[in-house]
C-alpha positions, 0 to 999 in steps of 0.5 A: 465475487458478490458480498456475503451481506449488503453491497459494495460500491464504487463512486456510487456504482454497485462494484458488481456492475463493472467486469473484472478488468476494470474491478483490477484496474480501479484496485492497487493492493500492496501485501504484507509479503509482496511477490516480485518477479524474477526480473530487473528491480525498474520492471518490477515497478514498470509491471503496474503501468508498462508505459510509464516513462524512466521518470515516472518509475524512478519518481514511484520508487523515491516516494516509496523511500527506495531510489537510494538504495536501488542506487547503492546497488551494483547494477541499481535499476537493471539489478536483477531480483528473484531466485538468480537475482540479489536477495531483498530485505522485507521492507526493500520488497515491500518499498518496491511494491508501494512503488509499484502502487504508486506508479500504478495510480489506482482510484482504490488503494489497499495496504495490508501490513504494507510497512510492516518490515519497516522502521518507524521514520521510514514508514513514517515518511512513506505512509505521508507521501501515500497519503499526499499522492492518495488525496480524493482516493479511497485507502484502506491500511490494515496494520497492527502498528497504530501509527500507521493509522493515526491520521486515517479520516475513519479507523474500525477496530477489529476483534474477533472478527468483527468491527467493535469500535469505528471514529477518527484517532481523537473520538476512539481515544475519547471513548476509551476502549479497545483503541485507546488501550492498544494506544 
């Protein structure tokens, strides 16, 4: 899909250069309402990287705050989710997905309102572990909850559509605007 205006690029490529497979595999996106399958909570996370190792998977999952309580669980990993399965919160279905991301290990990560259904503390420590496995990665978070976005190299505030405000967390409560209102 081309931009409407300007360009895209990807480590200095026109992101319209690469086919669509490799587009997706640079790409990890986390919703705000993610989609599991109706299968086991381990391969909802093994669906990002189906050769991952047991390790990896249960690694993926602790970053993303949920290895507990997936042990807390009758059948923990081999617990099934979905229509016949165990019926998740929010915020585990948004865990696993960070999880999913995480063990995916895309150069691109996109998080739209991925913690949203989250408590403060939770989001707080998920947010630092995607920040610590992100280093030298593009991320993009879109959140209504500041704290989300606090320590982000470069915020854009949005409003109507449209970018009204851009800088680090110190420069926007420093012009004082929109930002440092909702601040």
């Amino acid at each position: 899909m081309d931009p409407l205006h300007g360009h895209i690029y990807i480590d200095g490529i026109d992101a319209r250069m690469f086919d669509l497979y490799t587009l997706r595999s640079l790409i990890g996106i986390v919703p705000q309402e993610p989609c599991l399958f109706n299968d086991t909570i381990y391969n909802n996370i093994l669906y990002a990287k189906p050769n991952a190792g047991r390790e990896e998977v249960l690694e993926a999952a602790a970053l993303a705050g949920m290895h507990e309580s997936i042990n807390r669980m009758p059948e923990k990993y081999d617990t099934l989710v979905g229509e016949r399965g165990v019926k998740l919160s929010g915020g585990e279905k948004q865990r696993i997905a960070i999880a999913r991301l995480i063990l995916a290990n895309t150069e691109i990560i996109l998080c739209d309102e991925a913690t949203s259904s989250l408590d403060s503390a939770t989001e707080h420590e998920i947010i630092n572990n995607l920040n610590r496995i992100a280093r030298n990665k593009t991320c993009i978070y879109v959140a209504h909850r500041l704290s989300t976005i606090v320590d982000c190299d470069h915020i854009f505030i949005l409003h109507a559509g449209n970018v009204v405000e851009s800088g680090t967390h110190a420069q926007l409560l420093q012009y004082g605007g929109l930002y440092a209102k909702m601040w």
